[in-house]
N, C-alpha and C positions, 0 to 999 in steps of 0.2 A: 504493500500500500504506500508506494513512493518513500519520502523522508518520515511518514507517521509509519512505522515499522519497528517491532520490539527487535531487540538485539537476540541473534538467534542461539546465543549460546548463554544457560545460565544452571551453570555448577562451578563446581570450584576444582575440576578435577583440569589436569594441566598435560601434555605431551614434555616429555625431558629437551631441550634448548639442542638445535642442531645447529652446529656453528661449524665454519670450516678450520680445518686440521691447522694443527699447533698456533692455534690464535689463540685470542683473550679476550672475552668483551668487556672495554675501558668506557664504558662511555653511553646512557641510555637516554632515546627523548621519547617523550610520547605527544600527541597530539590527538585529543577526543574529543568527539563530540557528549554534550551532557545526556543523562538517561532519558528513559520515556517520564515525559510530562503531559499534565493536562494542556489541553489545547489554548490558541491563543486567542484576545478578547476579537478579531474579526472572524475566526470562525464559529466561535460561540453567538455573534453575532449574525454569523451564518445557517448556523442551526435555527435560532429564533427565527429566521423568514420560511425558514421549509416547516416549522410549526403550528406558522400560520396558514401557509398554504393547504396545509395536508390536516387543519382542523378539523375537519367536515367528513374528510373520507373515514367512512365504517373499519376497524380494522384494531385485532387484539394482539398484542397491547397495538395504543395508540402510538403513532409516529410525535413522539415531544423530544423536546430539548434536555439533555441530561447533565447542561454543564453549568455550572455558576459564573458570573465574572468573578466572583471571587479567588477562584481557581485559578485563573489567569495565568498562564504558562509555569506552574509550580511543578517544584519535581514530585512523581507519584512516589510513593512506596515502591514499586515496582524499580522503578529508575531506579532508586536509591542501592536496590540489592543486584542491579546490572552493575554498576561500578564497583559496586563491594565485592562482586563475587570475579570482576575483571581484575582489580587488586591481589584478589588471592590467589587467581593464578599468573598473573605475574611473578608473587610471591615463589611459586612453583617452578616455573619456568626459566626465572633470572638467579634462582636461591644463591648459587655461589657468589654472584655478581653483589647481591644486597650483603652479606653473611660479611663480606670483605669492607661494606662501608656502616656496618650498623657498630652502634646504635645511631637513630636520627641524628642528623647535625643540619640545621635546615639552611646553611652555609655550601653543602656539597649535595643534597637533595632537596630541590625546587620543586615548590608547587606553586600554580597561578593561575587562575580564572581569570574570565571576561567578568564585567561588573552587574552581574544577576546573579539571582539566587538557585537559579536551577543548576550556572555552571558552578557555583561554590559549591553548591550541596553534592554535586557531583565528584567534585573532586577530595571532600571529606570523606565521602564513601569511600572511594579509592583506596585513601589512604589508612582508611578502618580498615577496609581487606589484607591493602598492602603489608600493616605493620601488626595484624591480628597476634596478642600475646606478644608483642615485642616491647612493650610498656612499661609502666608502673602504678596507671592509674584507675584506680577500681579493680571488681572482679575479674573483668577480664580481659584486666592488664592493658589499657589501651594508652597508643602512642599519642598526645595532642601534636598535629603540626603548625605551621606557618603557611597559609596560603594567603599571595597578594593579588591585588587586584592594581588598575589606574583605571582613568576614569574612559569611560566608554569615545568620547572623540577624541583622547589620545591615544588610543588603543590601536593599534597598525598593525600587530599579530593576530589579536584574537579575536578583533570586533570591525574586521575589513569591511565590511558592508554598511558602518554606521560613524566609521569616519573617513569615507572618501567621500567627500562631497560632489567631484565629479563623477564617481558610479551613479552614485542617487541621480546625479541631474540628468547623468546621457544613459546608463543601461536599464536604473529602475523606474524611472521615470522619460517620456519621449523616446520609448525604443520600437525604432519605427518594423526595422525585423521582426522584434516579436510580435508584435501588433499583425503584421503583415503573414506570420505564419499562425496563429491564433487565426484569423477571418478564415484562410483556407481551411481549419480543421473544421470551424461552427458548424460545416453541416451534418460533424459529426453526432454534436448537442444538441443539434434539435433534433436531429433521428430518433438520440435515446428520451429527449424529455417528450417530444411528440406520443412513443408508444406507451410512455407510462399514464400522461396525461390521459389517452385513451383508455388503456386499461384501467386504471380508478375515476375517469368521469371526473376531470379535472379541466376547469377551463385553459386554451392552449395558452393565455394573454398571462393569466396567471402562474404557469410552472413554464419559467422561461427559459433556453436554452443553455444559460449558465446556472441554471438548479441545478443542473444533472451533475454537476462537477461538486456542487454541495450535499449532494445529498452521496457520491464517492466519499467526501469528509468526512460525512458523517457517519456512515459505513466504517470506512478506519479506526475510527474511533469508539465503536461497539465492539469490533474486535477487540481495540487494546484494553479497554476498561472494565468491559462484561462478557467480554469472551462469544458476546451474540453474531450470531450468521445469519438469522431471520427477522433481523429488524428493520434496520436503514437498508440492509443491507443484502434484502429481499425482494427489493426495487428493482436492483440491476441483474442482469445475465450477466456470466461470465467474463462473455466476450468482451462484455461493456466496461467491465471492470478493467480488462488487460488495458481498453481503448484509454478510458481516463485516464490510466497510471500514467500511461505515455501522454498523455495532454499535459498534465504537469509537468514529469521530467522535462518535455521539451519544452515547458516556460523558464525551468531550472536552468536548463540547456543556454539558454540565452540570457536568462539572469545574471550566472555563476558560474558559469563552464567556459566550455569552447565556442558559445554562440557568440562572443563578441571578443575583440582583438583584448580590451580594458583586461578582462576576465585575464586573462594569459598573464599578467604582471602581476597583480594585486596581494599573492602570497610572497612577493619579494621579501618583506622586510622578515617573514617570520622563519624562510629558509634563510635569509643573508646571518642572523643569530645562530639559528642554529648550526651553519658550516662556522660563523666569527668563536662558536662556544667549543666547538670541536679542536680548531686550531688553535685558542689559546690554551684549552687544557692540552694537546700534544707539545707546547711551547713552553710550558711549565706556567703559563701565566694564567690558570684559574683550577680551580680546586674543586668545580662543581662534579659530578659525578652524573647525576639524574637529574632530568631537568621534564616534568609534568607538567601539560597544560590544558585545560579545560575550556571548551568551546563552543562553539553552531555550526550546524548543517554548512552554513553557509560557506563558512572558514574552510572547513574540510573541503568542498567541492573549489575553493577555490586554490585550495592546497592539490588537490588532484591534477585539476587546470594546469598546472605549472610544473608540476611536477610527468606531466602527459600521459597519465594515467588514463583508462575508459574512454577513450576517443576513437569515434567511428568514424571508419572511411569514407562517410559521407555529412553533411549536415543531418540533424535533425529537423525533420521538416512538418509540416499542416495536411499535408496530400502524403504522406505518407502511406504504402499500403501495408496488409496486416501481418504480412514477412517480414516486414522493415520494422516495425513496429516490435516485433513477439523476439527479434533476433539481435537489438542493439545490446552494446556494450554499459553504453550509457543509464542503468538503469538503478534508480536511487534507493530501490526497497531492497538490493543487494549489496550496494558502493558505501551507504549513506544511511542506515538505519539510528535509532536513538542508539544514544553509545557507540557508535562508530569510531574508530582508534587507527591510530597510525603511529607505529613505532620506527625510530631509527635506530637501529642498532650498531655501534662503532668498535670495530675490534682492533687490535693489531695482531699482526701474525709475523712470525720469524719462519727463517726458512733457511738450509743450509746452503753454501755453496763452497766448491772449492776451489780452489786460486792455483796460478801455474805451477805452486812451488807445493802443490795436493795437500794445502793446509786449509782447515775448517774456518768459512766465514758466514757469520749470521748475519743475514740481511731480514732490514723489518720493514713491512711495510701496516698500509693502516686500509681500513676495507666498511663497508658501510652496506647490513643489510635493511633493505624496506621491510615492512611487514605489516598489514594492510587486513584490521578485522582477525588478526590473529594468524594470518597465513604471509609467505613470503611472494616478495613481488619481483619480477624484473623492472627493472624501470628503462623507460626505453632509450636508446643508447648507452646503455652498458650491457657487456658479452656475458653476466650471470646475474644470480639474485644478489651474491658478493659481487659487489663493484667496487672498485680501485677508487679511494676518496679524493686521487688527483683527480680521475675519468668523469666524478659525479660532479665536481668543482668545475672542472673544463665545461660540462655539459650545460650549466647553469650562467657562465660567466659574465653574460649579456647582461644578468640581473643580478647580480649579488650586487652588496652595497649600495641597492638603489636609494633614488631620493623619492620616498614614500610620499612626502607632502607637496611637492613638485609633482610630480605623476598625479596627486587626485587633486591638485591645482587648492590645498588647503586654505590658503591666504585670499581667495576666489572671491568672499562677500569682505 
């Protein structure tokens, strides 16, 4: 169900770390998106209009609105124990790696949200999983951390979307592509809200073509929260389901992806840290060890973006047919779920060689695997999932050290 997607794994059991031969992992970053939360106040405001719509139509239980603004993008319970139980297995996963820097020292182990509450609450989980019995405090021995925040429009890493003023002004706002491939798909929405209207005797004036994509919302959202498959979400066929997923992705698509050139830089500043945090701890000039960060759908897709992840050989498009549609890469209920994660993993590796005179020389070099939802990734142009951190450094070079406030033209008003 696009980015409203629970996180598909939740235990705490872990695979033992596959690292290549005589390395060492020096060095861990993560980048997450925060867990499943309740929905936000415009599509709770979007429930309320299919409420009113669908008041009249006969039908048990009745089609209502099940969310408060109170709620208002808070993290559920549910989120809470996706990060906790991601923590634990990292815990599992990384043990020798932590084992070597614990106890906490929040000088060598970073934590840091965006400025909400759903990604602090998220990354507290975490680090409850993380540092489960590693403590001293209470029963069961819990670790307190240090996680920081700055303020949301100086935010460059974790809050891209809400301080580039020229995103807002030119992709999320007057984006004439998207617009332009939106009108091509509309006669997909009225297909589907035409047959429903028909079938519950619904005037067609009132369940307008863009219902049909709220009342998919809504739908999503009885899965995550009540587990229901016959409510909202009894409305659509199948088919109609796969159709919307793809009506969003490809607004994503153009949002926050590859649909627009902007999209392609905007994770500058948060990879340009993490290759500057790499080489000064290789230079002896920082001490950090783990460095956590908690974030949005948005961050993530625009982290992908750049990093050239999920990119289809063709655009995403309006007229797309239902093989194009059922076969992209680009699909967010997989790339992009609540809790979504991207780890960098930085090792170095020795390796023997011997010299004319057949004496032993250790050369080291340093290697950087992706790992992406818990699985490893190539990234494209490097020749393994281990890539040579001069190769990933070369492949980026265009943009590291960009000038972030320059690029979203900050100084603009």
């Amino acid at each position: 169900m696009t980015t409203n997607t629970k996180y598909p794994i939740l235990t705490d059991k872990q695979p033992s770390l596959s690292s290549p031969g005589h390395c060492k992992l020096e060095k861990l970053f993560l980048v997450a998106r925060h867990g499943t939360r309740y929905p936000e106040e415009p599509d709770i405001n979007k429930f309320e209009v299919l409420e009113k719509i669908f008041q009249n139509v006969s039908s048990k239980p009745k089609w209502k609105n099940q969310f408060s603004l109170l709620q208002d993008s808070l993290l559920s319970t549910h989120g809470q124990k996706e990060h906790y139980l991601l923590g634990k297995r990292a815990f599992k996963k990384y043990h020798k790696f932590w084992k070597t820097i614990l106890p906490y020292d929040p000088y060598t182990i970073k934590f840091r949200s965006s400025e909400t509450p759903r990604t602090g609450m998220s990354g507290i989980s975490y680090s409850i999983g993380l540092f489960d019995e590693k403590g001293i405090l209470g029963k069961g021995d819990y670790q307190p951390v240090y996680l920081y925040t700055i303020p949301v429009l100086q935010d460059y890493e974790l809050a891209i979307h809400r301080s580039c003023p020229r995103w807002q002004l030119t992709v999320q706002k007057n984006n004439k592509e998207l617009e332009k491939q939106i009108s091509l798909f509309t006669s997909n929405l009225t297909k589907i809200s035409n047959r429903i209207s028909k079938k519950y005797n619904i005037d067609n004036q009132l369940l307008e073509p863009i219902h049909a994509n709220y009342i998919y919302l809504a739908c999503a959202y009885d899965i995550i929260f009540f587990n229901k498959h016959k409510h909202w979400c009894e409305l659509l066929q199948q088919e109609e389901i796969l159709i919307l997923e793809y009506f969003n992705d490809m607004k994503y698509y153009y949002e926050f992806a590859y649909g627009n050139d902007l999209n392609k830089r905007l994770a500058c500043k948060l990879v340009s840290e993490i290759v500057k945090s790499v080489d000064d701890y290789l230079n002896g000039d920082s001490i950090v060890k783990a460095d956590l960060k908690f974030t949005h759908s948005e961050t993530i897709m625009f982290l992908y973006t750049f990093l050239g992840l999920y990119e289809d050989s063709k655009p995403l498009t309006g007229d797309a047919n239902f093989d194009e549609i059922s076969n992209r890469k680009f699909k967010t209920s997989e790339i992009c779920p609540f809790s979504a994660n991207i780890y960098f993993e930085i090792y170095t590796c020795t390796s023997d060689k011997y010299t004319f005179f057949a004496k032993k020389k250790h050369e080291e070099s340093t290697v950087v695997q992706v790992v992406v939802n818990e699985k490893p990734v190539v990234i494209p142009g490097c020749d393994s999932k281990f890539c040579e951190w001069s190769k990933f450094k070369e492949l980026f070079s265009d943009n590291l050290g960009c000038d972030f406030e320059n690029i979203c033209n900050i100084d603009m008003n």
